[in-house]
DOFI-758362 format. One record per residue: residue number from 1; residue in three letters; x, y, z of N, C-alpha, C in turn. Coordinates in steps of 0.1 Angstrom, whole numbers, plus 5000, padded with zeros to 4 digits. Atoms other than C-alpha are relative to their C-alpha. Example, Ala and Ser with C-alpha at 12.3 -4.5 7.8 and 13.67 -1.06 7.14 Angstrom:
2
> 1	ALA	5009	4988	5000	5123	4955	5078	5009	5012	5000;
> 2	SER	4991	4989	5000	5137	4989	5071	4992	5011	5008;
% end
This chain:
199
> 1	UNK	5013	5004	4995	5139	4859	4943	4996	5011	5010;
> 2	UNK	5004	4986	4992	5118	4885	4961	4986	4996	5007;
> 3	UNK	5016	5001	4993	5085	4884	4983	4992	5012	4998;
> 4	UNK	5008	4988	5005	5059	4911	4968	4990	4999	5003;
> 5	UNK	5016	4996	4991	5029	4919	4986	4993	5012	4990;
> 6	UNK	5013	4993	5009	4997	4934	4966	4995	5005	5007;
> 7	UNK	5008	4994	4992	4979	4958	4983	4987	5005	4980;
> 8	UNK	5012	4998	5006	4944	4958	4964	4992	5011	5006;
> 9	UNK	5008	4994	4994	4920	4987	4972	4990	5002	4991;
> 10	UNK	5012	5000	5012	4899	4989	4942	4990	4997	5005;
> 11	UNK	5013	5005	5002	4862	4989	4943	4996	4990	4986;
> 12	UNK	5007	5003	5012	4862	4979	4908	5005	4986	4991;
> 13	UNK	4997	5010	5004	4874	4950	4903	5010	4995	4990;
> 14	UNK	4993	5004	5016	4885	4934	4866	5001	5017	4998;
> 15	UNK	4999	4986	5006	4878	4975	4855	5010	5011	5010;
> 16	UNK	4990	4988	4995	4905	4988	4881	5008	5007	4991;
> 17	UNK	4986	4992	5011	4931	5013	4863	5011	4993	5011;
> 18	UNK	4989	5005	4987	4952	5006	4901	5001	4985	4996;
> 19	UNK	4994	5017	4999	4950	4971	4901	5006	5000	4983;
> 20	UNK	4999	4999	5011	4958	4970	4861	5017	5007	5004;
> 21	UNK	4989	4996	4997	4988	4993	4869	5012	4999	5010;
> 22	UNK	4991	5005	4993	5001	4974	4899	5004	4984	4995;
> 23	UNK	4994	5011	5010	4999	4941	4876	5009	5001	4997;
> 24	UNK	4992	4998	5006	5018	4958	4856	5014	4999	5005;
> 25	UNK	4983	4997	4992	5048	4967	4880	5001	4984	5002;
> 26	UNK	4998	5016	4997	5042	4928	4892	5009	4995	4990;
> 27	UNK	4992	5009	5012	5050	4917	4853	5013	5004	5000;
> 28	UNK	4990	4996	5001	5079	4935	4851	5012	4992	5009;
> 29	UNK	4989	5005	4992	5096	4924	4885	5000	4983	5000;
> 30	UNK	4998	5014	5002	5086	4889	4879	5009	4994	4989;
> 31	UNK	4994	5003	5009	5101	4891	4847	5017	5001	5000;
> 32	UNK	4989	5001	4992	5131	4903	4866	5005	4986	5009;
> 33	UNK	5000	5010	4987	5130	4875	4892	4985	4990	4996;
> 34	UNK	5014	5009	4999	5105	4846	4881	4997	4993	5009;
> 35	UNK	5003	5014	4995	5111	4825	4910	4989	5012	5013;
> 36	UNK	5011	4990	4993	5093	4856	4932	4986	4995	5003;
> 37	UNK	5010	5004	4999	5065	4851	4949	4990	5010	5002;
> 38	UNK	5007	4989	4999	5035	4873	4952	4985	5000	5011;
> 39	UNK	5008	5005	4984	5011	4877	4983	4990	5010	4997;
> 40	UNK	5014	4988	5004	4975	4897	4971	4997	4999	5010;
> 41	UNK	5011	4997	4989	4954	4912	5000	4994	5013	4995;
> 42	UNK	5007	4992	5010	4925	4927	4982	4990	5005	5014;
> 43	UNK	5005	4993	4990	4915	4954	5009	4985	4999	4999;
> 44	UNK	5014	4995	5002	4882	4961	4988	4991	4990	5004;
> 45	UNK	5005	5013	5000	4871	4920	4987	4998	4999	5021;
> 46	UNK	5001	5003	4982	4885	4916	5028	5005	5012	5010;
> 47	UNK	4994	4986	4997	4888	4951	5046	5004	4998	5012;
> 48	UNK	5000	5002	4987	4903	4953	5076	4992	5010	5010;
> 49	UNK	5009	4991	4994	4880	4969	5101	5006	5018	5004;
> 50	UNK	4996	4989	5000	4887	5004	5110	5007	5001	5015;
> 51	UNK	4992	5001	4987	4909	5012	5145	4988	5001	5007;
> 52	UNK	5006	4992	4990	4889	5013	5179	5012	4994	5012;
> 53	UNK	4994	4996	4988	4902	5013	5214	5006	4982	5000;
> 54	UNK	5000	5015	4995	4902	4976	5215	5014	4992	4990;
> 55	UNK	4994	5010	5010	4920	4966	5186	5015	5011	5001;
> 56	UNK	4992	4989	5001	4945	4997	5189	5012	4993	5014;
> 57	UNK	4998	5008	4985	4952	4980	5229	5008	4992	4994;
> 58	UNK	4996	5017	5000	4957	4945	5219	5011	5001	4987;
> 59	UNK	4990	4998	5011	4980	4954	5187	5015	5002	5006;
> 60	UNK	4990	4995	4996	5004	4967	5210	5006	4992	5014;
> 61	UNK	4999	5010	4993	5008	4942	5234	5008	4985	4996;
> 62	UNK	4990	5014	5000	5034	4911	5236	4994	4991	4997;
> 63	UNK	5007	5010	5002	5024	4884	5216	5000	4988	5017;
> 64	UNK	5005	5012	4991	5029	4859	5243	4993	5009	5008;
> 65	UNK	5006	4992	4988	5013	4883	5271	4984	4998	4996;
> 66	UNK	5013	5000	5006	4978	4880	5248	4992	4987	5008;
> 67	UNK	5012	5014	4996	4949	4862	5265	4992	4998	4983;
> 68	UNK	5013	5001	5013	4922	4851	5240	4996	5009	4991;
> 69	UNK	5000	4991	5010	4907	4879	5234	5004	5009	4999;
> 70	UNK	4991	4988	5007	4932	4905	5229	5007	4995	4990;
> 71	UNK	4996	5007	5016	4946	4880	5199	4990	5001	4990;
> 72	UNK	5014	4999	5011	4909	4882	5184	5001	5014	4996;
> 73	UNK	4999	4985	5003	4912	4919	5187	5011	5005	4990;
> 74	UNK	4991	4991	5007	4947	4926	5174	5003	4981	4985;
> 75	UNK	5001	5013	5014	4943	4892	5147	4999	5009	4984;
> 76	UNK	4996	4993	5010	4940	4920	5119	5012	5005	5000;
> 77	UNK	4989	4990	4996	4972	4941	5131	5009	4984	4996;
> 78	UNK	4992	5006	5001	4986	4909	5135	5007	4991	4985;
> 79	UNK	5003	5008	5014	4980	4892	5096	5008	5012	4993;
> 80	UNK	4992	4993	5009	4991	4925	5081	5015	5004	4999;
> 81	UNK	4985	4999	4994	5019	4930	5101	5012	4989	4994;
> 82	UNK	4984	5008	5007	5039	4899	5090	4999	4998	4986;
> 83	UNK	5003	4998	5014	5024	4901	5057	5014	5015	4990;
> 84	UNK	4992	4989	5003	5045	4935	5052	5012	5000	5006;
> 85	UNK	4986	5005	4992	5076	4923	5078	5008	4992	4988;
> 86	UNK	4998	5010	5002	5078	4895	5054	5003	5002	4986;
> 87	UNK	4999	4994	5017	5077	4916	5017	5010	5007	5002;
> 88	UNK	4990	4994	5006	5107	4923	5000	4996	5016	4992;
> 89	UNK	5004	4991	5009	5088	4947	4979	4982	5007	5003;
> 90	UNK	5013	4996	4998	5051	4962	4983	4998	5009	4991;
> 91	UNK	5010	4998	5010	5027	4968	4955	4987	5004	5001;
> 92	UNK	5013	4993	4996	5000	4993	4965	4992	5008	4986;
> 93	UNK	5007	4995	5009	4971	5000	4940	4992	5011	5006;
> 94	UNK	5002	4987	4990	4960	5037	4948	4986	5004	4991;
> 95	UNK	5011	4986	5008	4925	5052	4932	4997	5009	5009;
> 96	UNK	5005	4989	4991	4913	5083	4942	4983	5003	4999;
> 97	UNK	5018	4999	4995	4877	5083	4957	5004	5015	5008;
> 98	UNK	5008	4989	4993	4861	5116	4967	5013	5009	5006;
> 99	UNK	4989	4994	5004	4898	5134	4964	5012	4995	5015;
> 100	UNK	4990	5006	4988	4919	5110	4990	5002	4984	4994;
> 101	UNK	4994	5019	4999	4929	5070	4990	4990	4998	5001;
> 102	UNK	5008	5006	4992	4902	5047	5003	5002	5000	5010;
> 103	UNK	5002	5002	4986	4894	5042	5035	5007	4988	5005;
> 104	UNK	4991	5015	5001	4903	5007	5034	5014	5000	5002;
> 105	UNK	4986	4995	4998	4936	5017	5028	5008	5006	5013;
> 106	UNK	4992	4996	4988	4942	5042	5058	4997	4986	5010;
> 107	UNK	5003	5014	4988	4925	5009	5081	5015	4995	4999;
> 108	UNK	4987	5008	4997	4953	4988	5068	5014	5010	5005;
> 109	UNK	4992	4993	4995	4978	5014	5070	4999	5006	5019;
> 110	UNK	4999	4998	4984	4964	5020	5109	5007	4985	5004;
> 111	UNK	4990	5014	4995	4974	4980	5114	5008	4998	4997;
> 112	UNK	4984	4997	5001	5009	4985	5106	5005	5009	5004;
> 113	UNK	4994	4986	4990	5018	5016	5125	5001	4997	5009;
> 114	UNK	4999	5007	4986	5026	4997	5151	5010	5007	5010;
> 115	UNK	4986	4999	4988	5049	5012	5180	5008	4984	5003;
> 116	UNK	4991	5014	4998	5078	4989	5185	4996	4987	4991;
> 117	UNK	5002	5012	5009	5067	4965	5155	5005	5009	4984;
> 118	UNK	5000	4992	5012	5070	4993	5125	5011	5011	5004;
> 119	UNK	4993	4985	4995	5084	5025	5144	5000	4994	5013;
> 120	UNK	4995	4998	4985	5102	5031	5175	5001	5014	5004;
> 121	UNK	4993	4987	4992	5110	5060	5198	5009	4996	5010;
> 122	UNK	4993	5006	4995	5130	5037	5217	5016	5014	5008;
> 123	UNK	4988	4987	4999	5163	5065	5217	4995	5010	4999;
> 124	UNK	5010	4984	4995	5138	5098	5221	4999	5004	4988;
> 125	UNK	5003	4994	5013	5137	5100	5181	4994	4988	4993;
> 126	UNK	5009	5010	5010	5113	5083	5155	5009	4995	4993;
> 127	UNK	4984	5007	5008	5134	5054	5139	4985	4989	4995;
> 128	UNK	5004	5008	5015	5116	5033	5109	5006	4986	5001;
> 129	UNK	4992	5012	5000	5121	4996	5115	4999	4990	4993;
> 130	UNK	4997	5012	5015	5112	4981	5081	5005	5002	4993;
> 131	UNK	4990	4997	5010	5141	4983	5063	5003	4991	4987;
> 132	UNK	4997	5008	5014	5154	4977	5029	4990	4997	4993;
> 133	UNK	5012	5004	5008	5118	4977	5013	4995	5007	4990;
> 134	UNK	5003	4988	5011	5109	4993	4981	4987	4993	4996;
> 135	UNK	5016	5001	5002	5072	5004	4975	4998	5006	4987;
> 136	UNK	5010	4994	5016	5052	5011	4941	4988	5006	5008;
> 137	UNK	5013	4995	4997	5024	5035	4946	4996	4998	4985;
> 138	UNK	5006	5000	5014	5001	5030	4914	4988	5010	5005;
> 139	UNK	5007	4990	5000	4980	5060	4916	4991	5003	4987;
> 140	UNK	5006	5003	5011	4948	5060	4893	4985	5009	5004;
> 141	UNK	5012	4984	4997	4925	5094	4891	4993	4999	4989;
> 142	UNK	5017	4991	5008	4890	5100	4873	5004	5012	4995;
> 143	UNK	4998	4986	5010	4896	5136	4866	5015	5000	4996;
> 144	UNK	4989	4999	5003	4925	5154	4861	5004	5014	5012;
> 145	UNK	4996	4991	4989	4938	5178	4890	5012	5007	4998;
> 146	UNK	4982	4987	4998	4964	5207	4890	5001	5010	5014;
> 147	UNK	5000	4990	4991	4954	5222	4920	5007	4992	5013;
> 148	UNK	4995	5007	4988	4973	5197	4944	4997	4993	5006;
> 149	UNK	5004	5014	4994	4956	5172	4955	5004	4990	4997;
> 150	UNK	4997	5016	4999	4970	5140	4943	5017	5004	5004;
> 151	UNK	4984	5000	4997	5009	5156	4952	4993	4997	5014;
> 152	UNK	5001	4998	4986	4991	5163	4986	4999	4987	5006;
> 153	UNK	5002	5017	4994	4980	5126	4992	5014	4990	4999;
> 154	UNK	4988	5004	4997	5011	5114	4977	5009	5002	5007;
> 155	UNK	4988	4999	4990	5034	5129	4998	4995	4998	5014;
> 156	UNK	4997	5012	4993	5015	5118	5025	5000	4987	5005;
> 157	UNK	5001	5011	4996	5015	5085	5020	5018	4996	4998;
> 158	UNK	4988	5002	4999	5051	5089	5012	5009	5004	5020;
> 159	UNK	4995	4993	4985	5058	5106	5048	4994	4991	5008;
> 160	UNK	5000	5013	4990	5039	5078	5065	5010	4991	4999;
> 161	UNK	4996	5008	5004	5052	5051	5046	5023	5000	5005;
> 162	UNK	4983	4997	5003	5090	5070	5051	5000	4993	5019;
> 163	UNK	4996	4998	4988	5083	5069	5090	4998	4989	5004;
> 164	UNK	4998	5017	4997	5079	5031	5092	5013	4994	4996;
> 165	UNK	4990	5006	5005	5114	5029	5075	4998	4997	4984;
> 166	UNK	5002	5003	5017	5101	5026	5041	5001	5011	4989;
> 167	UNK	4994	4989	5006	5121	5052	5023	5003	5003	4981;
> 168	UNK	5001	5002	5017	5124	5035	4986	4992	5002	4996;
> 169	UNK	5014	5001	5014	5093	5048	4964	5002	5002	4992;
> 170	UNK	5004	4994	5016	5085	5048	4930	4984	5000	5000;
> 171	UNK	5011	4997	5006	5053	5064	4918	4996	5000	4991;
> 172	UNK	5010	5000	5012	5031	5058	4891	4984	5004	4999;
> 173	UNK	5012	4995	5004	5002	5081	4883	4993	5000	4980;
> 174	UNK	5006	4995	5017	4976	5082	4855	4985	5007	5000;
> 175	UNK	5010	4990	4996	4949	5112	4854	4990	4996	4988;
> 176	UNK	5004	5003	5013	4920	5108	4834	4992	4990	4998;
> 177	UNK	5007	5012	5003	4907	5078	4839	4986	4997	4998;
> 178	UNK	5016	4998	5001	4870	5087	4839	4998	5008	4989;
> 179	UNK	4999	4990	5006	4873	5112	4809	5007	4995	4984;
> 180	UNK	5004	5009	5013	4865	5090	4777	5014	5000	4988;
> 181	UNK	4988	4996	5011	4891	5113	4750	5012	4999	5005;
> 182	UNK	4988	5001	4992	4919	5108	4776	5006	4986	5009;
> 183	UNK	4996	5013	4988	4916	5073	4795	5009	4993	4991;
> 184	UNK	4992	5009	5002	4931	5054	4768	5017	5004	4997;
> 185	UNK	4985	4991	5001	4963	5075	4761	5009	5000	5014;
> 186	UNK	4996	4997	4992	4970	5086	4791	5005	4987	5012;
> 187	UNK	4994	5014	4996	4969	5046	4807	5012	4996	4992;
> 188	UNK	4989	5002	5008	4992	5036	4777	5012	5007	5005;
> 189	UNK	4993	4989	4995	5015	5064	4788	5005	4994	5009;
> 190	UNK	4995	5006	4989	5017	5053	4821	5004	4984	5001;
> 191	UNK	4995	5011	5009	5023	5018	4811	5014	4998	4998;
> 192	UNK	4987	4998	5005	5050	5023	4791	5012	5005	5009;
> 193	UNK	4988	4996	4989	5067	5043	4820	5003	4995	5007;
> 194	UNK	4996	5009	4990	5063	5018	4842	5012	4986	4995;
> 195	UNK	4994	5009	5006	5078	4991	4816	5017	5006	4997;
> 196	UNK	4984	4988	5006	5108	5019	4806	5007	4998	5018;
> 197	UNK	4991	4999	4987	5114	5021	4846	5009	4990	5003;
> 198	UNK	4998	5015	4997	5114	4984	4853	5007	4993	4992;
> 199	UNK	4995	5003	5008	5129	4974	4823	5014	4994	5006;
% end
Protein backbone atom coordinates (compact mmCIF):
# COMPACT_ATOMS: atom_id res chain seq x y z
CA UNK A 1 0.00 0.00 0.00
CA UNK A 2 1.33 3.36 -0.97
CA UNK A 3 0.05 7.16 -0.67
CA UNK A 4 0.41 8.81 -4.34
CA UNK A 5 -0.14 12.37 -4.74
CA UNK A 6 -1.26 13.88 -8.29
CA UNK A 7 0.13 16.92 -9.19
CA UNK A 8 -2.30 18.24 -12.02
CA UNK A 9 -1.14 21.29 -13.97
CA UNK A 10 -2.93 21.01 -17.14
CA UNK A 11 -5.00 23.75 -18.63
CA UNK A 12 -6.69 21.23 -20.67
CA UNK A 13 -8.51 19.28 -18.89
CA UNK A 14 -10.13 15.67 -20.26
CA UNK A 15 -7.60 16.71 -23.59
CA UNK A 16 -4.33 16.66 -21.31
CA UNK A 17 -1.41 14.37 -22.88
CA UNK A 18 0.21 15.08 -18.86
CA UNK A 19 -2.67 14.21 -17.00
CA UNK A 20 -3.45 11.07 -19.53
CA UNK A 21 0.27 10.06 -19.00
CA UNK A 22 0.23 10.47 -15.23
CA UNK A 23 -3.06 8.31 -15.19
CA UNK A 24 -1.26 6.11 -16.79
CA UNK A 25 1.81 5.69 -14.19
CA UNK A 26 -1.29 5.73 -11.50
CA UNK A 27 -2.81 2.45 -13.47
CA UNK A 28 0.12 0.67 -13.34
CA UNK A 29 1.18 1.30 -9.51
CA UNK A 30 -2.36 0.61 -8.47
CA UNK A 31 -2.21 -2.32 -10.31
CA UNK A 32 0.90 -3.00 -8.35
CA UNK A 33 -0.70 -2.16 -4.95
CA UNK A 34 -4.64 -1.84 -5.16
CA UNK A 35 -5.18 -1.02 -1.69
CA UNK A 36 -3.12 2.53 -2.51
CA UNK A 37 -4.56 5.50 -2.18
CA UNK A 38 -4.36 8.46 -4.42
CA UNK A 39 -4.51 12.27 -3.40
CA UNK A 40 -5.29 14.72 -6.90
CA UNK A 41 -4.42 18.44 -6.45
CA UNK A 42 -5.28 19.89 -9.80
CA UNK A 43 -3.07 23.06 -9.73
CA UNK A 44 -4.84 24.33 -13.05
CA UNK A 45 -8.72 23.87 -11.30
CA UNK A 46 -7.09 25.38 -7.53
CA UNK A 47 -3.75 27.25 -8.01
CA UNK A 48 -1.88 28.12 -5.34
CA UNK A 49 -1.20 31.86 -5.31
CA UNK A 50 2.17 32.83 -6.22
CA UNK A 51 4.95 33.63 -3.22
CA UNK A 52 4.90 37.31 -1.60
CA UNK A 53 6.56 38.59 1.45
CA UNK A 54 3.65 37.55 3.57
CA UNK A 55 3.07 34.18 2.72
CA UNK A 56 7.03 33.37 2.29
CA UNK A 57 7.15 34.92 6.39
CA UNK A 58 4.35 32.96 7.77
CA UNK A 59 5.46 29.55 5.99
CA UNK A 60 8.38 29.59 7.92
CA UNK A 61 7.29 30.15 11.25
CA UNK A 62 6.35 27.48 14.17
CA UNK A 63 3.11 26.15 13.74
CA UNK A 64 2.19 26.74 17.23
CA UNK A 65 3.96 30.40 17.35
CA UNK A 66 1.18 31.43 14.36
CA UNK A 67 -1.38 34.04 15.32
CA UNK A 68 -4.48 34.12 12.97
CA UNK A 69 -3.22 35.64 10.47
CA UNK A 70 0.09 34.21 9.68
CA UNK A 71 -1.95 30.63 9.46
CA UNK A 72 -4.22 32.39 6.71
CA UNK A 73 -1.05 33.48 5.00
CA UNK A 74 1.04 30.26 5.19
CA UNK A 75 -2.56 27.90 4.84
CA UNK A 76 -1.24 27.15 1.18
CA UNK A 77 2.41 26.19 2.25
CA UNK A 78 0.77 24.50 4.88
CA UNK A 79 -1.97 22.00 2.70
CA UNK A 80 0.82 21.25 0.24
CA UNK A 81 3.30 20.59 2.63
CA UNK A 82 1.66 17.63 4.39
CA UNK A 83 0.05 16.65 1.22
CA UNK A 84 3.80 15.83 -0.15
CA UNK A 85 5.24 14.83 3.71
CA UNK A 86 2.54 12.43 3.59
CA UNK A 87 3.17 10.74 -0.27
CA UNK A 88 4.84 7.70 -0.64
CA UNK A 89 5.11 8.43 -4.26
CA UNK A 90 4.39 11.76 -6.39
CA UNK A 91 2.77 11.95 -9.78
CA UNK A 92 3.51 15.29 -11.46
CA UNK A 93 1.81 15.99 -14.92
CA UNK A 94 4.37 18.35 -16.78
CA UNK A 95 3.15 20.30 -20.26
CA UNK A 96 5.24 22.65 -21.72
CA UNK A 97 3.70 26.26 -22.12
CA UNK A 98 5.69 28.89 -23.84
CA UNK A 99 9.01 26.58 -23.48
CA UNK A 100 9.05 26.00 -19.39
CA UNK A 101 6.40 24.15 -16.79
CA UNK A 102 3.50 26.25 -15.75
CA UNK A 103 3.54 28.65 -13.48
CA UNK A 104 1.19 26.94 -11.25
CA UNK A 105 3.67 24.51 -10.85
CA UNK A 106 6.78 26.73 -9.82
CA UNK A 107 3.84 28.44 -7.06
CA UNK A 108 3.41 24.94 -5.63
CA UNK A 109 6.88 24.05 -5.90
CA UNK A 110 7.63 27.66 -3.90
CA UNK A 111 5.12 26.10 -1.01
CA UNK A 112 7.32 23.20 -0.42
CA UNK A 113 10.70 24.66 -0.36
CA UNK A 114 10.39 25.13 2.91
CA UNK A 115 13.62 25.73 5.22
CA UNK A 116 13.49 23.27 8.04
CA UNK A 117 10.25 21.51 6.65
CA UNK A 118 11.77 20.20 3.13
CA UNK A 119 15.56 21.37 3.36
CA UNK A 120 17.85 22.07 6.03
CA UNK A 121 21.23 23.85 6.46
CA UNK A 122 21.05 22.96 9.91
CA UNK A 123 25.08 21.35 9.79
CA UNK A 124 26.43 24.36 7.19
CA UNK A 125 25.40 21.91 4.15
CA UNK A 126 22.08 21.58 2.18
CA UNK A 127 20.51 18.22 3.49
CA UNK A 128 16.95 17.04 1.71
CA UNK A 129 14.55 16.02 4.33
CA UNK A 130 11.92 14.07 2.24
CA UNK A 131 13.14 10.90 2.10
CA UNK A 132 12.44 7.61 0.49
CA UNK A 133 10.04 9.23 -2.12
CA UNK A 134 9.90 8.38 -5.71
CA UNK A 135 8.61 10.96 -8.38
CA UNK A 136 7.15 10.48 -11.99
CA UNK A 137 7.64 13.54 -14.14
CA UNK A 138 5.10 12.95 -17.14
CA UNK A 139 6.33 15.52 -19.51
CA UNK A 140 4.01 16.43 -22.56
CA UNK A 141 5.33 18.89 -25.46
CA UNK A 142 3.45 20.52 -28.58
CA UNK A 143 6.41 20.66 -30.82
CA UNK A 144 9.29 18.76 -30.95
CA UNK A 145 12.67 20.21 -29.57
CA UNK A 146 16.40 19.16 -30.05
CA UNK A 147 17.87 22.21 -29.06
CA UNK A 148 17.56 21.64 -25.23
CA UNK A 149 14.97 22.85 -23.73
CA UNK A 150 12.89 20.25 -22.34
CA UNK A 151 16.55 18.38 -20.90
CA UNK A 152 17.08 22.02 -19.52
CA UNK A 153 13.63 22.15 -17.57
CA UNK A 154 14.04 18.68 -16.72
CA UNK A 155 17.10 18.68 -15.06
CA UNK A 156 15.87 21.47 -13.26
CA UNK A 157 13.12 20.24 -11.81
CA UNK A 158 15.23 17.24 -11.17
CA UNK A 159 17.87 19.49 -9.12
CA UNK A 160 15.14 21.11 -7.15
CA UNK A 161 13.19 18.20 -6.61
CA UNK A 162 16.92 16.35 -5.62
CA UNK A 163 17.55 19.26 -3.05
CA UNK A 164 14.38 18.59 -1.01
CA UNK A 165 15.68 14.88 -0.71
CA UNK A 166 13.80 13.67 -3.51
CA UNK A 167 16.40 11.80 -5.43
CA UNK A 168 14.22 8.78 -7.07
CA UNK A 169 12.95 9.99 -10.60
CA UNK A 170 11.56 8.45 -13.40
CA UNK A 171 10.74 10.46 -16.55
CA UNK A 172 8.37 10.17 -19.07
CA UNK A 173 8.35 12.40 -22.11
CA UNK A 174 6.22 12.56 -25.35
CA UNK A 175 7.12 15.33 -28.19
CA UNK A 176 4.63 16.06 -30.61
CA UNK A 177 1.69 16.48 -29.21
CA UNK A 178 0.44 19.42 -31.17
CA UNK A 179 1.73 18.03 -34.63
CA UNK A 180 -1.35 15.95 -36.00
CA UNK A 181 1.12 13.00 -38.19
CA UNK A 182 2.94 12.52 -34.86
CA UNK A 183 0.57 12.94 -31.68
CA UNK A 184 -0.86 9.61 -32.05
CA UNK A 185 2.39 7.38 -32.32
CA UNK A 186 4.47 9.19 -30.44
CA UNK A 187 1.68 9.02 -27.15
CA UNK A 188 1.35 5.25 -27.85
CA UNK A 189 5.09 5.02 -27.62
CA UNK A 190 5.23 6.68 -24.48
CA UNK A 191 2.56 4.65 -23.07
CA UNK A 192 3.89 1.59 -23.71
CA UNK A 193 7.21 2.70 -21.93
CA UNK A 194 5.61 3.66 -19.12
CA UNK A 195 3.57 0.17 -18.95
CA UNK A 196 7.15 -1.83 -19.94
CA UNK A 197 8.78 0.33 -16.88
CA UNK A 198 5.98 -0.31 -14.36
CA UNK A 199 5.23 -3.57 -15.40
Amino acid sequence: MANILNIQTSISGENSVSNKLSQTVINQLLDRNPNSTVVIRDLALNPIPHMEIHHFSASRIPDEEKNDEQKEASKYSDEALKEIQEADIIVIGVPFYNFTFPSTLKSWIDSIAVAGKTFSYADGTPKGLLQNKKLYLNIAVGGVYENGLIENMEHYLKTLFGFIGIKDVEVFKSQGMMVPQLKDENLLKTVAEIETVLA
